[in-house]
ZAZA-850000 format. One record per residue (C-alpha): residue number from 1; residue in one letter; chain; x, y, z. Coordinates in nm, 4 decimals, padded with zeros to 6 digits. Layout:
N
SITE    k  r  c        xx        yy        zz
SITE  NUM  A  A         X         Y         Z
...
//
This chain:
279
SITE    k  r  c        xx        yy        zz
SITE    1  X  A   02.4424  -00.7574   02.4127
SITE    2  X  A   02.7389  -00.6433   02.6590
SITE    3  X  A   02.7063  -00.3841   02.9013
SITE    4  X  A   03.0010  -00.1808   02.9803
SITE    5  X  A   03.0501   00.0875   03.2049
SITE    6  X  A   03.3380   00.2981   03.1619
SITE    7  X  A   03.3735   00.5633   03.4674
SITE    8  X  A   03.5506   00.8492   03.4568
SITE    9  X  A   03.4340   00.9051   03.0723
SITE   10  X  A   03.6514   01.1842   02.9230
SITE   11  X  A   03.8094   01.2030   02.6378
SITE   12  X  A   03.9627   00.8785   02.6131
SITE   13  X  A   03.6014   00.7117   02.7843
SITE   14  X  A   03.4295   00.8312   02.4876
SITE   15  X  A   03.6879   00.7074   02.2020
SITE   16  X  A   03.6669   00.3661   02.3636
SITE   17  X  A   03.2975   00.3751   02.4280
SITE   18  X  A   03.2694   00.4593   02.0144
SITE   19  X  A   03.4379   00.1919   01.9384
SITE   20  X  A   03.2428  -00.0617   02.2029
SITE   21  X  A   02.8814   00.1063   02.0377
SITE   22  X  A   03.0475  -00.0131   01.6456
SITE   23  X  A   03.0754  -00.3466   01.7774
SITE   24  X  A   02.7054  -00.3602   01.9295
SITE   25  X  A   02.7843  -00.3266   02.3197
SITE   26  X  A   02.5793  -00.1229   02.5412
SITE   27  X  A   02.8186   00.1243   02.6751
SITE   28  X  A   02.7301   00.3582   03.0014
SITE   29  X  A   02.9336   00.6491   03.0693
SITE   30  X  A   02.9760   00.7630   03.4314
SITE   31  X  A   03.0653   01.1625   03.4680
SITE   32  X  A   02.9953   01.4374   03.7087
SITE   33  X  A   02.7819   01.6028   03.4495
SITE   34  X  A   02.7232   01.3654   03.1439
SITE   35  X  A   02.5275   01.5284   02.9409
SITE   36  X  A   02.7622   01.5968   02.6637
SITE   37  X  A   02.8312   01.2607   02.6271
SITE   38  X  A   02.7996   01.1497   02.2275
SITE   39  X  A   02.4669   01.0213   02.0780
SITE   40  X  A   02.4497   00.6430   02.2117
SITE   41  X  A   02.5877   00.6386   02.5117
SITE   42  X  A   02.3650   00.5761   02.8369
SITE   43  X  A   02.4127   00.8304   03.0620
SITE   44  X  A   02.5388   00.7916   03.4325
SITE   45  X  A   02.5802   01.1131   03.7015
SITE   46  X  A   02.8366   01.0688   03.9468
SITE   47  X  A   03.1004   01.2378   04.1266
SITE   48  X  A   03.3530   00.8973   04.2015
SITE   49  X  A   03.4890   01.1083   04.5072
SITE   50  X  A   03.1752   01.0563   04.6501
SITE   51  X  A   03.0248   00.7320   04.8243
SITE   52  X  A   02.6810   00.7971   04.7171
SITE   53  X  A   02.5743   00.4921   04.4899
SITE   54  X  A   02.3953   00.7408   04.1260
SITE   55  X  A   02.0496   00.6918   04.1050
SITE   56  X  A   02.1112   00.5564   03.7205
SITE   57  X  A   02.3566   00.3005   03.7833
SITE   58  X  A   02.2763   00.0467   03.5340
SITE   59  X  A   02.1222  -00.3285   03.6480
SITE   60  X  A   02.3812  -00.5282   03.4219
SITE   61  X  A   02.7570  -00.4968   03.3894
SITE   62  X  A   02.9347  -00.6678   03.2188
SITE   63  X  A   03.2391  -00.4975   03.1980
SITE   64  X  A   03.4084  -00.2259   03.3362
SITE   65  X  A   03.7052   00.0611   03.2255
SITE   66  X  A   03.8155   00.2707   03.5240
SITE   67  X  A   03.9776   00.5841   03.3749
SITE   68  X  A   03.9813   00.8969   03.5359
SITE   69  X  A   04.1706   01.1638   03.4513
SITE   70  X  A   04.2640   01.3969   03.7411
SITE   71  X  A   04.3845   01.6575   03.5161
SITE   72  X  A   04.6524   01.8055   03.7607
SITE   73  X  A   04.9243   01.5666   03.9732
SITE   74  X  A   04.8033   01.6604   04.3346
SITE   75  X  A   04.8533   01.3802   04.5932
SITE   76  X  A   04.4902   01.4442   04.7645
SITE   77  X  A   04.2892   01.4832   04.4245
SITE   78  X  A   04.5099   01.1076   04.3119
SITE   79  X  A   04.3720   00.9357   04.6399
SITE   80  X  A   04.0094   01.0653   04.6102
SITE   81  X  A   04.0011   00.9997   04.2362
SITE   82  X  A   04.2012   00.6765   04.1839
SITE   83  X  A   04.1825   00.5319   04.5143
SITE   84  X  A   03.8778   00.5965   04.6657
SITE   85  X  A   03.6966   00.6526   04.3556
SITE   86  X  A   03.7748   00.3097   04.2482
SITE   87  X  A   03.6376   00.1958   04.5977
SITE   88  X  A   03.3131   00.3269   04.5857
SITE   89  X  A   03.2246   00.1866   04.2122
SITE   90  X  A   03.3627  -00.1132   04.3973
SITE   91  X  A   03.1025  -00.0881   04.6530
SITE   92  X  A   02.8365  -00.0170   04.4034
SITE   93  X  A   02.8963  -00.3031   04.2176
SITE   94  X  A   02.8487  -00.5273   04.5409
SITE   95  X  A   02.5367  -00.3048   04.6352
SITE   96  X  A   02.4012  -00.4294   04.2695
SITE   97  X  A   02.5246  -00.8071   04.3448
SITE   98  X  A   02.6985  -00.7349   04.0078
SITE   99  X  A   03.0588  -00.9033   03.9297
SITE  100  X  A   03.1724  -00.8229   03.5672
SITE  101  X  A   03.3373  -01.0665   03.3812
SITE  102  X  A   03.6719  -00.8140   03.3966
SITE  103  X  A   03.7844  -00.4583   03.4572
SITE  104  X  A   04.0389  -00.2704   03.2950
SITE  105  X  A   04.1778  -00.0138   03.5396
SITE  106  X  A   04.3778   00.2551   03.3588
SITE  107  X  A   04.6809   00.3991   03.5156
SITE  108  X  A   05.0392   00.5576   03.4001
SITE  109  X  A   05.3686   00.4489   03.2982
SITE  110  X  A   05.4707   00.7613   03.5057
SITE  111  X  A   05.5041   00.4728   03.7861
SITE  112  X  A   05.8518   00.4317   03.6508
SITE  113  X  A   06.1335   00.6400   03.7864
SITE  114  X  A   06.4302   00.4775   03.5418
SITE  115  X  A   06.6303   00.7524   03.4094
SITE  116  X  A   06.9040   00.6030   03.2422
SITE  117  X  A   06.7016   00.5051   02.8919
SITE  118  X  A   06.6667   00.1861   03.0326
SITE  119  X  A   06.4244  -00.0398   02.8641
SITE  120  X  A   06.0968  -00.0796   03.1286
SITE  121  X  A   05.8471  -00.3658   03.0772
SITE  122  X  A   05.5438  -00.5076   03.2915
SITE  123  X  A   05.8146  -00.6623   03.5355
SITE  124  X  A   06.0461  -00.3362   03.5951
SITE  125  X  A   06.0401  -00.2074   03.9338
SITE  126  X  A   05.7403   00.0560   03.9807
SITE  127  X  A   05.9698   00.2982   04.2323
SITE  128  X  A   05.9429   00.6462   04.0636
SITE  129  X  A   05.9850   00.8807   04.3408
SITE  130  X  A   05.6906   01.1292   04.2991
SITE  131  X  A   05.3704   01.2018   04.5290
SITE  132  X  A   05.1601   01.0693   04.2706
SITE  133  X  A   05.3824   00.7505   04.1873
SITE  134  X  A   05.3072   00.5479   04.4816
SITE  135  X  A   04.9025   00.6630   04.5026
SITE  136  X  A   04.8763   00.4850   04.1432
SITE  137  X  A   05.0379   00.1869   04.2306
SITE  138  X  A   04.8113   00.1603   04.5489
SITE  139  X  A   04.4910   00.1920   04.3346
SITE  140  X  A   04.6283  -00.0985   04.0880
SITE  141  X  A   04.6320  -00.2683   04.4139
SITE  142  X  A   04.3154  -00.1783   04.4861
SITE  143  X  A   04.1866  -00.2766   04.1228
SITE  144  X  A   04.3818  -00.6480   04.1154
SITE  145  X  A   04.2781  -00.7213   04.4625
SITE  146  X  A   03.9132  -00.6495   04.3928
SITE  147  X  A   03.7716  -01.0239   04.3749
SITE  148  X  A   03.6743  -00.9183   04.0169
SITE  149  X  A   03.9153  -01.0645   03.6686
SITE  150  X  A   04.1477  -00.7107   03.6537
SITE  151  X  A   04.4279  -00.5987   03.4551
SITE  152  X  A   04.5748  -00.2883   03.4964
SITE  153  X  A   04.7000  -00.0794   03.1531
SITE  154  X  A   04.9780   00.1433   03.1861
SITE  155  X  A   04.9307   00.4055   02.8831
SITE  156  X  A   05.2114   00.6485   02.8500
SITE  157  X  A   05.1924   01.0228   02.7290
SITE  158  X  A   04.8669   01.0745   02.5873
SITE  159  X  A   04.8752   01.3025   02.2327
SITE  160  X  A   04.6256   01.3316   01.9504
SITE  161  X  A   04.2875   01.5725   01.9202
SITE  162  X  A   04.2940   01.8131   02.1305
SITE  163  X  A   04.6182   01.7585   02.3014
SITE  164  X  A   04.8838   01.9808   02.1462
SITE  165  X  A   05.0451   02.0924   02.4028
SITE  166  X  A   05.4283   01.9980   02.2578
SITE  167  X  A   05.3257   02.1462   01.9070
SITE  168  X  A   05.2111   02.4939   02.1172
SITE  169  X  A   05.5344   02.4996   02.2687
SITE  170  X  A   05.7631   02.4341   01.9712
SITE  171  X  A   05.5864   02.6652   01.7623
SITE  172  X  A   05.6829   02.9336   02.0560
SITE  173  X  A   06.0390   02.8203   02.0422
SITE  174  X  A   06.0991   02.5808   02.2838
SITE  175  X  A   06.4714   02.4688   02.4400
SITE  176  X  A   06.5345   02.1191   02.4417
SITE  177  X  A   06.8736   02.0184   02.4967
SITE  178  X  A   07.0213   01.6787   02.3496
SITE  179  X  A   07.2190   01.6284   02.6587
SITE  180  X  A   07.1525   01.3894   02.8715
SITE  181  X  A   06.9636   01.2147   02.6694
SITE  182  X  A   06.5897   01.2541   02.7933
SITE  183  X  A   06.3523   00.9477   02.6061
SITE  184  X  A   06.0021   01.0050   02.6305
SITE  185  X  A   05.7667   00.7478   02.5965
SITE  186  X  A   05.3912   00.8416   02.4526
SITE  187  X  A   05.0762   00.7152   02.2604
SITE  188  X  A   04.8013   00.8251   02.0488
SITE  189  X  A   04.4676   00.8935   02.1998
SITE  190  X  A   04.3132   00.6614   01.9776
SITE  191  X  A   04.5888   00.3862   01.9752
SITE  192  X  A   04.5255   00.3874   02.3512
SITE  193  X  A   04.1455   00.3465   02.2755
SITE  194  X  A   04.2114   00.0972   02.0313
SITE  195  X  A   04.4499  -00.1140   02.3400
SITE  196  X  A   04.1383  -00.1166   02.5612
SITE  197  X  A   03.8834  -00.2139   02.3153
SITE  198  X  A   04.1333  -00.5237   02.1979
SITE  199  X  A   04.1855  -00.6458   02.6084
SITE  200  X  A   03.8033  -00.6127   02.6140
SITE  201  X  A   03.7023  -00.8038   02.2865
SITE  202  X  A   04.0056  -01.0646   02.3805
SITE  203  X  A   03.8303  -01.1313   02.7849
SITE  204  X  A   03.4818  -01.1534   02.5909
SITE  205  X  A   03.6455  -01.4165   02.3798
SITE  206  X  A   03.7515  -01.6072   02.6913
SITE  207  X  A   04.1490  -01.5148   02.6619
SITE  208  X  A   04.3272  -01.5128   03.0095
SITE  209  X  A   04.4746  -01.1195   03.0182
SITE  210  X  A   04.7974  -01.0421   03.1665
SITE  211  X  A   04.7427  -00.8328   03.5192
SITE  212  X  A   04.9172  -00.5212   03.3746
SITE  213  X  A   04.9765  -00.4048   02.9714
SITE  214  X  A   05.2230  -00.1188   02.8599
SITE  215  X  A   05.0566   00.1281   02.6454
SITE  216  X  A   05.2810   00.3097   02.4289
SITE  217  X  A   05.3367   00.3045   02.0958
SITE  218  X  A   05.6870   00.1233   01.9344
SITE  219  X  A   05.9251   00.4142   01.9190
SITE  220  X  A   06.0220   00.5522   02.2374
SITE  221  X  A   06.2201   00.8723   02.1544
SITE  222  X  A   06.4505   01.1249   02.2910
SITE  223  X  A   06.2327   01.4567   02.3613
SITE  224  X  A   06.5069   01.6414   02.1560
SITE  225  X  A   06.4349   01.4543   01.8380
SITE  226  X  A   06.0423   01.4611   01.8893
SITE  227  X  A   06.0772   01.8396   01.9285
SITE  228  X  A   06.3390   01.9148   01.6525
SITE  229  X  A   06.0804   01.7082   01.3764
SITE  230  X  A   05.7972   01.9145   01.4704
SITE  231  X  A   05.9743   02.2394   01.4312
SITE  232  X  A   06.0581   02.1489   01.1008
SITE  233  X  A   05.7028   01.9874   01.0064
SITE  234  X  A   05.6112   02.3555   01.1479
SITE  235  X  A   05.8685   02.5653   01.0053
SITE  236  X  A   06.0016   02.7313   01.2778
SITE  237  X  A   06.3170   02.7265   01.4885
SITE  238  X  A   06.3991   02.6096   01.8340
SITE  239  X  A   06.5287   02.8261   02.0880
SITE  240  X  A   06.9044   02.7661   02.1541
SITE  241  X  A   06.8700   02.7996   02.5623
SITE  242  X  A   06.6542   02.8132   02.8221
SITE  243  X  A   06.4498   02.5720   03.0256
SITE  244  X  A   06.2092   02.2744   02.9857
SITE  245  X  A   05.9701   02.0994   03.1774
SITE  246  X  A   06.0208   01.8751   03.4490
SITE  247  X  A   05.9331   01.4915   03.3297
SITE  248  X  A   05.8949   01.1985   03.5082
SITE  249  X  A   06.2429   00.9428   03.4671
SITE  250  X  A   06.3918   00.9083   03.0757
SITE  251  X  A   06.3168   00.5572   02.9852
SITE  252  X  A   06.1761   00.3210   02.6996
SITE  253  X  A   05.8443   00.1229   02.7883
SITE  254  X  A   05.8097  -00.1355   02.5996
SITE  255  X  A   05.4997  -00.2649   02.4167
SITE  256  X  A   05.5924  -00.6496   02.3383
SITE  257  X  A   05.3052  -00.7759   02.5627
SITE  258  X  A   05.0855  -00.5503   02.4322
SITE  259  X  A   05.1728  -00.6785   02.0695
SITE  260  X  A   05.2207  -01.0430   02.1405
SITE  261  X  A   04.8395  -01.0066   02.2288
SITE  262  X  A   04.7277  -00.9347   01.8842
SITE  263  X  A   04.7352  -00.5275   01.9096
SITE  264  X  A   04.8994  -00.2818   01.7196
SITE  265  X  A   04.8867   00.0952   01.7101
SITE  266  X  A   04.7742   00.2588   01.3859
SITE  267  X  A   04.9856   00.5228   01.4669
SITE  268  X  A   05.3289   00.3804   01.5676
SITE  269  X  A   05.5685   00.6278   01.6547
SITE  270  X  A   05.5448   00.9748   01.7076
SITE  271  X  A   05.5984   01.1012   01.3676
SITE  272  X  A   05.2616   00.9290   01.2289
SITE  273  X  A   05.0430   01.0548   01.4923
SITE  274  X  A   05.1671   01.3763   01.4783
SITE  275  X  A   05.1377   01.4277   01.0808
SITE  276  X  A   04.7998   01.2898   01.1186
SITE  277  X  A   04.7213   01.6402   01.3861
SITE  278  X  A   04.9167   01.8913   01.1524
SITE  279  X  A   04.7123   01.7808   00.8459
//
């Protein structure tokens, strides 16, 4: 049986860890305050900003999913969290004498500044010019330089359960103009879930991973259009001015690697994931 130890178990941790339990792997799930963690999963307290090795840490890993979520983009919370954090389960690891047979560190396409709709795949430049940008690249770093088999998974926008933040906003109205063009560039929560359990099953099978995997699904799309479909899945009309969020660049990631791997996303653009929330 594998052991895996996913840290930073959210809501993403525990759609992957599902999955990992359905195929007959031991899965641990590392939070502050795990008890709410689903039926099955081995519990593990621990606050990654701290160095403190948890009492619970497991004796076997076999592998292990890095994926935080720091819930707001503040430079110091991005270093303690995906730097540091990543360091000290690092550390823990060694403590043990353990060295899993891979980890899977998850970080953003929001590492991309291209704002022309240029296409962006595993070899575009990484330069977005944000606080957070160059923190994330510096923990892939600190991931692929770890002495452990890594590969680092860019996922793009996460949607699905839970996440409806665009549908709350177009059913208020919403302004989003059509010019410039601004592409967005997202996946479903469990397509993302689905990318990470196929990178783990594929390294269990002895396949050599690629260092870094887009995560998005195959229809990058112009916020306009995304927002316009909604509002007329929801029956209601978009406001003709006003302003919009800030987003990181306007590009199209690219999920060839991804694919040429052997995955694909059940829910492949944005209009099949979102049908399957406003069902």
């Amino acid at each position: 049986m594998k052991h895996l130890v996913i840290a930073g178990c959210g809501d993403l941790g525990i759609a992957l860890g599902q999955r990992m339990l359905e195929q007959g792997w031991r899965v641990h799930g590392l939070r502050r305050d795990p008890s709410s963690l689903p039926e099955g999963f081995e519990r593990i307290a621990a606050d990654l900003a701290s160095a403190q090795k948890p009492e619970d840490w497991p004796a076997r890993v076999d592998y292990l999913v890095y994926c935080p979520a720091a819930g707001r983009r503040d430079a110091e919370l991005y270093r303690a969290l995906y730097i540091q954090g990543l360091q000290h389960v690092l550390d823990w690891l060694r403590d043990s004498r353990q060295k899993p047979r891979h980890l899977l560190q998850v970080s953003s396409t929001a590492v991309y500044g291209q704002s022309a709709g240029e296409w962006v795949t595993e070899n575009s430049a990484a330069l977005a010019d944000t606080p957070t940008a160059p923190l994330l690249i510096e923990a892939e770093d600190v991931a692929l330089r770890s002495g452990l088999p890594a590969s680092v998974v860019r996922l793009a926008g996460i949607y699905g359960p839970g996440r409806t933040r665009l549908i709350e906003q177009v059913r208020n109205g919403l302004h989003v103009p059509q010019a410039p063009e601004q592409y967005t560039n997202r996946i479903h929560r469990d397509d993302a879930a689905g990318l990470l359990e196929h990178l783990l099953l594929q390294a269990d099978q002895g396949e050599l991973l690629a260092p870094c995997y887009l995560g998005v699904d195959d229809e990058p799309a112009p916020l306009h259009e995304v927002a316009q479909w909604l509002a007329e899945q929801l029956g209601v009309e978009l406001l003709a001015e006003g302003t919009t969020a800030n987003r990181v660049g306007s590009k199209r990631c690219s999920n060839e690697l991804a694919r040429e791997s052997g995955w694909a996303p059940q829910y492949p653009s944005y209009r099949e994931g979102y049908a399957s929330m406003l069902e």
